[in-house]
C-alpha positions in Angstrom: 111.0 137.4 79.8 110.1 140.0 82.2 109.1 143.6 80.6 108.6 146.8 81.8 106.1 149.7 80.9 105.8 153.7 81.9 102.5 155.9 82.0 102.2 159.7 83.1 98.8 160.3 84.3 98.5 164.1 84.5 95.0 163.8 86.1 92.4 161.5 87.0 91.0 161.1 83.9 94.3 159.3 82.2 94.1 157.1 85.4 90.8 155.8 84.3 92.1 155.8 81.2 94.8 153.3 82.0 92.2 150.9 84.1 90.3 150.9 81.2 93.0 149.9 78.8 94.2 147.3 81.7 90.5 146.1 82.0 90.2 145.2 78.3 94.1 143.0 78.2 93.0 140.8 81.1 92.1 137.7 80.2 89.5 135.1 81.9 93.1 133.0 83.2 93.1 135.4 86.5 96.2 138.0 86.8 97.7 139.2 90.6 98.6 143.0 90.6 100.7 144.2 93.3 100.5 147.7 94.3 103.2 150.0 95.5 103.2 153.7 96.0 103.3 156.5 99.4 99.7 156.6 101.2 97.7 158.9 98.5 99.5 158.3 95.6 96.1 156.7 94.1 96.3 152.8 94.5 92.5 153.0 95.7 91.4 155.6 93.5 93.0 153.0 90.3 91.6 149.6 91.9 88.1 151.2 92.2 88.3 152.7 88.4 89.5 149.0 87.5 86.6 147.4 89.0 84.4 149.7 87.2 85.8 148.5 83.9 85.7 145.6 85.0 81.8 145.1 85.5 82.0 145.2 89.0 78.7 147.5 90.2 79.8 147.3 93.8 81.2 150.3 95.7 85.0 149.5 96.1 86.8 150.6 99.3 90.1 149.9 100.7 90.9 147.1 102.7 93.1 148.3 105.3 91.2 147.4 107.7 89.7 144.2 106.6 92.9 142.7 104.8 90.3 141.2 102.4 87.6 143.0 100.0 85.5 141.0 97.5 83.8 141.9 94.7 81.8 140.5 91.8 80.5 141.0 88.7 78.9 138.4 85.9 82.1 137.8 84.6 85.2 138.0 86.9 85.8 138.7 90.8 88.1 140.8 92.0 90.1 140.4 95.1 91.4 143.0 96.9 94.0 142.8 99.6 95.9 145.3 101.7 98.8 144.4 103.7 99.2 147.7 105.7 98.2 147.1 109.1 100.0 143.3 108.6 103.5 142.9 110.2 105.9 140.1 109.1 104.0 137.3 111.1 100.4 138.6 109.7 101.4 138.5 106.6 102.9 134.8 106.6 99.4 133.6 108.1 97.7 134.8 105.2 100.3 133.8 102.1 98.8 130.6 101.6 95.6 131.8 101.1 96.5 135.0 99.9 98.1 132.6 96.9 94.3 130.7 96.1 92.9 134.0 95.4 95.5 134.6 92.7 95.2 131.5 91.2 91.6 131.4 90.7 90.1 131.5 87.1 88.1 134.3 85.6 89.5 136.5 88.8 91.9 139.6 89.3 93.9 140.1 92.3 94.9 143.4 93.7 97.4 144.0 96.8 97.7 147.6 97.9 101.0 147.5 99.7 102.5 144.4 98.4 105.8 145.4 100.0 104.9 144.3 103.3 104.5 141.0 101.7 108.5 140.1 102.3 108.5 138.8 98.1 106.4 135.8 99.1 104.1 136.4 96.4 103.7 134.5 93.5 106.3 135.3 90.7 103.9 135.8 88.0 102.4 138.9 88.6 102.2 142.9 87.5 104.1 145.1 89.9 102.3 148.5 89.6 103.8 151.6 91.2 102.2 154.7 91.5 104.6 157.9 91.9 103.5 160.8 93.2 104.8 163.7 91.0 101.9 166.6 91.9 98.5 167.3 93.3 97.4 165.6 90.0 100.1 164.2 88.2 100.6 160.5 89.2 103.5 158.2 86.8 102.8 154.5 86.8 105.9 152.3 86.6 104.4 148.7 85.5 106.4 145.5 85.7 105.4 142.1 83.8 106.9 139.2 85.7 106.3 135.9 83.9 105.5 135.3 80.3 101.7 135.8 81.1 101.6 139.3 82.5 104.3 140.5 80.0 101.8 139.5 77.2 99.4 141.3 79.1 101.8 144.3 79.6 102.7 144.0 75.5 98.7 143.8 74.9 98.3 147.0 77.4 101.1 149.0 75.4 99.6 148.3 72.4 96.1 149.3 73.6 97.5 152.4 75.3 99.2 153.3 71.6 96.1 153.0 70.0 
């Protein structure tokens, strides 16, 4: 039941665009996003316009350094992970927990760099990669895993369409 969905983003403004649309097909049952894409491809840049949309009022950095980023709004927290710096053995210290966060109600979970995670993750999930095509162009390769992210994938399509 897995699906899969295309964007082109030929400048920031269709990035927002696609937060928002994201922003408006999560539900209050929680939803992990992995993150994939080169170093300034825009995975910070789309988690921070996420947040936005999301209520979230906080300023929204990455993570590299912390592993861990919280934020909060009225309505839904937002976890934001980054597995960078992490080898093999940093990330395994940190899967358990790491799998809380993304089961936690009326909550979105974000890793940026969700490779490094060796597919530990939890299988029901968005896989969200970010292509690099130009200095502004970005295409967004999005992959439901599970039947609730592929309804939110088919809710996000149909958003998206209008």
């Amino acid at each position: 039941m897995d699906k899969n969905f295309s964007y082109i983003a030929q400048n920031l403004s269709d990035t927002r665009k696609l937060a928002e649309a994201l922003s408006h097909v999560i539900d209050s049952s929680g939803v992990l996003i992995c993150l994939y894409g080169d170093i300034g491809s825009g995975k910070t840049t789309f988690v921070k316009y996420l947040a936005g949309f999301l209520g979230i009022h906080q300023k929204v950095t990455s993570p590299s350094f912390v592993i861990l980023n919280e934020y909060h709004s009225d309505k839904i927290s937002l976890y934001h992970f980054d597995l960078y710096r992490l080898e093999k053995e940093g990330v395994d210290t940190i899967l358990e927990e790491l799998s809380e966060y993304t089961q936690k109600e009326n909550s979105v979970t974000v890793i940026e760099w969700a490779e490094f995670s060796s597919d530990n993750l939890p299988k029901e999930k968005l896989d969200l990669e970010i292509k690099y095509v130009d200095e502004t162009k970005r295409e967004f390769l999005i992959k439901a895993y599970g039947k609730k992210t592929t309804h939110i994938l088919e809710k996000l399509d149909s958003f998206l369409k209008g």
